[in-house]
N, C-alpha and C positions, 0 to 999 in steps of 0.2 A: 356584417354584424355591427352595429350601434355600443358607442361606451356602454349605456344601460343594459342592454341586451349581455355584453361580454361580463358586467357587473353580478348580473341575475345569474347567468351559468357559472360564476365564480361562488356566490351563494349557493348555490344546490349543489353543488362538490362540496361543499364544509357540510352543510347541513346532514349531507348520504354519512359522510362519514362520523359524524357526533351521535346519528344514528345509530351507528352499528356499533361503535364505543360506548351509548348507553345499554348495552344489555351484554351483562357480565358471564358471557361466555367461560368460565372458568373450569381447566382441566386436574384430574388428578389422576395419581396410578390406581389409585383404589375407584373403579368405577362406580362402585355402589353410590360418592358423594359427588357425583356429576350430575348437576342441573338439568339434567335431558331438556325440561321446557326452557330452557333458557336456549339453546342449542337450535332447538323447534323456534322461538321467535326469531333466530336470529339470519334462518334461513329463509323463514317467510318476510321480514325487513329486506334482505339481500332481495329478493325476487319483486317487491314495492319497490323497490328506490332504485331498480337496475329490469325496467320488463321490457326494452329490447333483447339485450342480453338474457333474456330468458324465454322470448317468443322465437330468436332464429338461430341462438345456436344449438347443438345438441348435448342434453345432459342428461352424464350419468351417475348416480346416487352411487358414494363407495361411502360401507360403512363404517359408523355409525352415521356421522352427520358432512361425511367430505364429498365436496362435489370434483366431480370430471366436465369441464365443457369444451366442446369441439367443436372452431370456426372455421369452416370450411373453408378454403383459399385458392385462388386460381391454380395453385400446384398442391399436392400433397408431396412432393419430393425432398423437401428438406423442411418439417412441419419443427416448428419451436414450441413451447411450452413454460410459460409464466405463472409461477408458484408463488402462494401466502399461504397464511394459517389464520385459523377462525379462532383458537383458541389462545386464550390470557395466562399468565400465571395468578397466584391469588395476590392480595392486596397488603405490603406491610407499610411498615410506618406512619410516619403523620403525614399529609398533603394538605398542601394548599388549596385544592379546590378536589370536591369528592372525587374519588376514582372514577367512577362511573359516571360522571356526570356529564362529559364531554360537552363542558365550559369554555367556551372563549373568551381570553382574559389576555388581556396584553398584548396582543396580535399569536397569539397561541391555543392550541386545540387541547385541552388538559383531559387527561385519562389514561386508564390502563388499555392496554393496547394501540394507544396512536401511534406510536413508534413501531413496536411489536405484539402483532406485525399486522391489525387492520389498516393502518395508514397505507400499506400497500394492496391488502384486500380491494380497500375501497378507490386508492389510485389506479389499477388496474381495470378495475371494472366502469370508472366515469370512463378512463379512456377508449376502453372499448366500443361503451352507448354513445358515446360521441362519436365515433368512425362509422357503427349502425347509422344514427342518424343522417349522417353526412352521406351514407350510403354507397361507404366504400367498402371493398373487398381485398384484406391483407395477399400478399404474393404467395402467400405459403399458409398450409394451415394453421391454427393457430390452439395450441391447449392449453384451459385454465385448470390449476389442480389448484383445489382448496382445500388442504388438510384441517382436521379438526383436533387432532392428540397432539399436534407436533413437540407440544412444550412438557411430555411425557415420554417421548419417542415411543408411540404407540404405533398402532396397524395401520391407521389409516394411509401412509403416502406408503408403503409395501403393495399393499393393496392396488392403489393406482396404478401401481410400475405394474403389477400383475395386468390390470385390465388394459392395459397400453401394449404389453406384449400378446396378450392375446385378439390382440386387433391388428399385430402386426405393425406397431409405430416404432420406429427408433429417430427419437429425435435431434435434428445437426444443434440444438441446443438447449439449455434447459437456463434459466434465470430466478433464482430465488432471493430471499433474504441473503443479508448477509451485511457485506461493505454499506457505505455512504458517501457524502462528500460530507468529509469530518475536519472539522478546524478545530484546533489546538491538537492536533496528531502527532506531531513529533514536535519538542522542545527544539526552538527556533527558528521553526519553519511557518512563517507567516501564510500562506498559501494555503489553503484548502486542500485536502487530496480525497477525488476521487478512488477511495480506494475495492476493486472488485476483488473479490474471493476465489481462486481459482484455484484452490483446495481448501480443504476444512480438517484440524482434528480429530484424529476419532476420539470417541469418550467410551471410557472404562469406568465401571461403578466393581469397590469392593466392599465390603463388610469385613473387618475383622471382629475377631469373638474369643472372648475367654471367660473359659467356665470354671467355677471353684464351690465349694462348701456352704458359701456366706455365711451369716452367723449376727450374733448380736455384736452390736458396735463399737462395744465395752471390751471384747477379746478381739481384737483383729490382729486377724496374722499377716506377715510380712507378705511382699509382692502378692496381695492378692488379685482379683480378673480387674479390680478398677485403678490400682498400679502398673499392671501388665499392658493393658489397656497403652494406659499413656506413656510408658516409656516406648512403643512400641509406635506411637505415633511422633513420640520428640526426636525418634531416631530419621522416622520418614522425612519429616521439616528439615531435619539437620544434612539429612544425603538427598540433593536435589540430582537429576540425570545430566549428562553431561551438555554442554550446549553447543548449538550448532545453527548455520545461517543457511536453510535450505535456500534455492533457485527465486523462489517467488519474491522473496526477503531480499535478495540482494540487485533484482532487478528493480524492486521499490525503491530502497535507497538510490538506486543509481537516477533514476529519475527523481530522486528528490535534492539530490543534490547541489542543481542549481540554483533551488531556496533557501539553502541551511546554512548557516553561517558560518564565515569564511576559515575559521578554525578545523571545520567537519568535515568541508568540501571534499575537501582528498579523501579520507579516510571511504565516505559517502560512494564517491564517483569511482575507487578503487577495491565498492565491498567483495567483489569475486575472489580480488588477491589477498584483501585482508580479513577474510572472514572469522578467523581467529581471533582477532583484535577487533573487530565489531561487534560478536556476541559476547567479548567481555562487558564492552561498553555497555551492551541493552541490560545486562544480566545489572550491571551499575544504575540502571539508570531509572530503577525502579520496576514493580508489579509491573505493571502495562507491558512497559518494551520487554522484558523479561521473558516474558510468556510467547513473546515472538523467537524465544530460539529454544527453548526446551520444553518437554514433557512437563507438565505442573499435577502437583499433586495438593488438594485441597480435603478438609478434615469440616464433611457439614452434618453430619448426624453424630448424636452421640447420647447413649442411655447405658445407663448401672443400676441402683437399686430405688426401689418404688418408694421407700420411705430412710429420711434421715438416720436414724437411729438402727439400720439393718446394713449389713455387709453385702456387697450387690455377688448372688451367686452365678451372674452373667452379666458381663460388658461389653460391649459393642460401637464399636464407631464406623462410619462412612465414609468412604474414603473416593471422593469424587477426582476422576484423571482424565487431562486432555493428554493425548497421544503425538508427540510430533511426528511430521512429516519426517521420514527415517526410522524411528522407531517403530520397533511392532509391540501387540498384547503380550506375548510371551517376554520380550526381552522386559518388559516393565512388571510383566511379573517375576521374575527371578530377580533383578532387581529391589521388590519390594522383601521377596522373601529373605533375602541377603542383607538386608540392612536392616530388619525387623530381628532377628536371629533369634528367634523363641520361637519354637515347637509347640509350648502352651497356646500360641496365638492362632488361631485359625484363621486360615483366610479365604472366603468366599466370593464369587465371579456372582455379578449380581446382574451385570451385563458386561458386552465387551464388542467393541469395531474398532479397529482397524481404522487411520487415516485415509483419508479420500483420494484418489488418485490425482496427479496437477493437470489439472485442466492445459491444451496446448494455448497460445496466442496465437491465433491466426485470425480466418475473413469474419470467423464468427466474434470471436475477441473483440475485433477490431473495429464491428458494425456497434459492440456495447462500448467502447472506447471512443471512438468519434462522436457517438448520441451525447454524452457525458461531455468532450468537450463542446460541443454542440448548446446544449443546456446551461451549461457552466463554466462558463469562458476562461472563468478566473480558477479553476480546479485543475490540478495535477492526476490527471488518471493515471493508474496504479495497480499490477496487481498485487495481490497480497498472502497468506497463511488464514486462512478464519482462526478464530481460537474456538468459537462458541459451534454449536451443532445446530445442523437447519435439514429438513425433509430432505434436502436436495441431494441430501451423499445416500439415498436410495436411488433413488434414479443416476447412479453412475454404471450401474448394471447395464445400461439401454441407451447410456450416453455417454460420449468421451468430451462432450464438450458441456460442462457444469458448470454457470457462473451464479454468484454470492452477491446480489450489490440492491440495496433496496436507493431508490432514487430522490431520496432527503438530506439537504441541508443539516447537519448534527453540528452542535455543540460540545466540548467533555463533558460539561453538566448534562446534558439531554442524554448521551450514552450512557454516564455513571445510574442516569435515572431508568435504564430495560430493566427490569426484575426490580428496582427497590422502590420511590417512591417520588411523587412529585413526576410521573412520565408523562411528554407531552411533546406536539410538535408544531412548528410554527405556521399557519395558515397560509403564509406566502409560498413555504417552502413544502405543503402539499399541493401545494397548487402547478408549483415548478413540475413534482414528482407525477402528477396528473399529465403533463406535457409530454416529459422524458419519456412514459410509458408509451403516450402516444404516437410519440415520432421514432421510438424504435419500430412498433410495428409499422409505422408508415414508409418505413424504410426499407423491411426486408427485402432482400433482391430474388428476383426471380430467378 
């Protein structure tokens, strides 16, 4: 291949995917306001911009809009399975360049969804039509599951699992979202880290409620539902769950250790012994590391009365929870029930799972740990806790080997920007992630 030539295929990878970043796939719980035609173009772009991957491998429709694809490979004995999601969250704040626009500006790809999670939609699938082209044939077979709800935790990747079992697949491994190779990760660690997922969170959704009288606004009486309300939530902020360094945690430090500066070393290199004195420190050391050793409980909805001047005769907030690894739904619900201590307050299961199982390290681990240092010379692979929820803790049902790592170069700033605004990734560093992808599969072992 010719500079020009390797130039040109470097162009039609940004272009597929600013593609698929313009057309605002955007999901909710209430299905009635989902774009369905947005959804419909975004599957016929996917099938224009990737029609090897759509002429030889086999697809199958799980609905609404998620695809199943199956590459056949010299073996079906240990077949793997590379997961993204089609759909965005909606769009807030100000940006620099429209959401939707997937603008290249800077040496970066600006949009909703570059990071999460078409940047690996569409890393996934260049890699692929390029091994078609090339006309090679992976060791094992090979499934693409493309969820479409996932940023609702909808039906669509249950579903898959369902049509995977009924085809009799159980796969030696699954790879979705998740990790990165993220710089500025830990306060003084100059080093990149690879960091993979090799459990996730569960998340728990509640509603608390309290119902009263209301009334004009003029007589209010004492603790009414939107006093109740909030003392009932000052109590939740004020009793955080206890903290704790599970297995995945303390083998990240340990490997991080010999980056971290010389004051931490020990503490780092000794987290197995000192785990007690390490989840103090995370719990110190701000939100981020925090949420690496406990249950977090976050407060994102909240509605009382429809007008100023009226006593709200129902209050309601939301009460969004990740689950550590150790914890169960029960113990955090009794928990909540115990530090809320009002009766008046009701508390409703809005949904609720269970943390993800720890994925083992072994040959499978270790073909996505070598890729990684392989790719990224200069990165610390890692594995890690997910905090956030991704498809993949449904398919733990059919796999014991579930890893978290999308294959991009991240920033803090590029992290802090999944969900809020200014989200974007750098063109080199999809291009890297277009590699990664391909030379995992090019590696699977027979």
């Amino acid at each position: 291949m010719t500079p020009g030539e390797g130039a040109r295929d470097e162009r039609r990878a940004v272009e597929k995917l600013q593609a698929l970043v313009r057309i605002p796939t955007v999901s909710h719980r209430d299905a009635s306001l989902v774009d369905t035609a947005a959804f419909d173009r975004l599957l016929a772009e996917l099938e224009r911009q990737f029609p090897l991957l759509h002429e030889r491998l086999e697809l199958t429709r799980i609905p609404t809009h998620a695809l199943l694809f199956r590459w056949p490979g010299r073996s079906a004995e240990r077949p793997v399975v590379l997961m993204a999601h089609l759909d965005v969250v909606p769009v807030e704040g100000t940006w620099q360049h429209p959401p939707f626009s997937g603008d290249v500006v800077d040496g970066s790809i600006w949009g909703r969804g570059t990071l999460d999670d078409k940047g690996c939609v569409a890393g996934i699938c260049e890699a692929v039509e390029t091994l078609l082209e090339d006309g090679f044939v992976p060791a094992q077979d090979v499934w693409l599951s493309f969820g479409c709800d996932e940023e609702v935790s909808g039906d669509a990747a249950p579903l898959a699992v369902e049509e995977l079992v009924r085809r009799g697949v159980r796969p030696w491994f699954v790879l979705d979202e998740g990790g990165a190779v993220a710089s500025e990760a830990f306060p003084g660690v100059a080093a990149p880290v690879g960091v993979v997922g090799v459990t996730e969170k569960g998340v728990t959704s509640l509603e608390l409620r309290v119902e009263g009288r209301g009334g004009h606004a003029s007589t209010p009486a004492r603790m009414g539902p939107t006093a109740r309300i909030a003392r009932a939530i000052t109590r939740i902020d004020r009793s955080p769950m206890p903290a704790s360094t599970p297995e995945p945690t303390i083998e990240l430090f340990r490997r991080l250790a010999p980056h971290a500066p010389l004051p931490l070393r020990a503490l780092m290199a000794n987290a197995g012994r000192l785990g007690p004195v390490l989840s103090r420190a995370l719990v110190a050391a701000g939100p981020e590391p925090a949420a690496m050793t406990r249950t977090t409980f976050a407060v994102t909805t909240l509605s009382g009365s429809p007008a100023l001047n009226v006593v709200a005769a129902t209050a309601k907030a939301g009460v969004n929870i990740r689950i550590m690894v150790g914890d169960t739904v029960a113990g955090v619900l009794e928990h909540v029930r115990k530090v809320v201590a009002d009766d008046e307050v009701h508390i409703d299961v809005v949904e609720q799972n269970e943390p993800s199982p720890i994925s083992p390290r072994d040959e499978a681990f270790g073909l996505v740990e070598t890729t990684i240092a392989e790719l990224f010379p200069d990165a610390v692979p890692a594995p890690y806790v997910m905090m956030a929820a991704t498809d993949s803790r449904f398919f733990t049902r059919i796999c014991d080997r579930v890893y978290r790592f999308a294959p991009f170069r991240m920033t803090k700033a590029q992290r802090e920007s999944i969900h809020s605004y200014d989200e974007h990734l750098g063109v080199e560093a999809f291009l890297d992630g277009v590699r990664w992808y391909r030379r995992l599969i090019e590696r699977l072992p027979a």
